[in-house]
N, C-alpha and C positions, 0 to 999 in steps of 0.2 A: 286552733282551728276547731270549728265546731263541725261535724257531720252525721247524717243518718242514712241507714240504710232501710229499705221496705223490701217486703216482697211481695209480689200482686200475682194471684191466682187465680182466674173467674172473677167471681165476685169479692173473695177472701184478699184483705191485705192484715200482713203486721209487721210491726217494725223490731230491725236487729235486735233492740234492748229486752224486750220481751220473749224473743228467742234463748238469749245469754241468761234472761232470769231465770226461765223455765229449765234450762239443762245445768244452771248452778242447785236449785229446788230437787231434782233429778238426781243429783249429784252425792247432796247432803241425804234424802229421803231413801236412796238406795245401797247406803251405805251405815246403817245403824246410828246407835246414837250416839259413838264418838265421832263421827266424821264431820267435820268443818270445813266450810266454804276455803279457808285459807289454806287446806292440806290440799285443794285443787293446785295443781303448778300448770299447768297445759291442758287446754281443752279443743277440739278439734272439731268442729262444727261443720256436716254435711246438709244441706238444704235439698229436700226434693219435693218440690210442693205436686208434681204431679201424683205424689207419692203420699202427698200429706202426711209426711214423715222427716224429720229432722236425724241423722244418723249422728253420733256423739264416739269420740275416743277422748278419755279422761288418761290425763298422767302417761301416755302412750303404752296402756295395757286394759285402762276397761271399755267396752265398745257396748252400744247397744244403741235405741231409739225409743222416739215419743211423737205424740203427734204435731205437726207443723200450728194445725187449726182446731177448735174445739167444734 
């Protein structure tokens, strides 16, 4: 099965994958230079586009956010 997800806010849309990129990117970038896409196990993705903000819990211990839109 193939599917996608968007999210539409005003005028702002973007789709799931691009969300998942950026909090993988996020992930590795806030984590120095050992850290690896593959040492992610569990990632927890909050959507608030009113908020234009994505909230993140990685591994169920690192929490923080980015922005939903550029």
């Amino acid at each position: 099965m193939k599917s996608t997800f968007n999210v539409e806010f005003g005028a702002n849309k973007i789709e799931s994958k691009e969300v998942i990129a950026t909090a993988k990117k996020v992930w590795v970038d806030e984590g120095g230079k050992n850290r690896k896409v593959k040492d992610l196990v569990q990632m927890d993705l909050y959507v608030k586009p009113e908020e234009n903000a994505v909230y993140y819990v990685f591994n169920d211990e690192e929490t923080g956010s980015f922005p939903l839109y550029e």
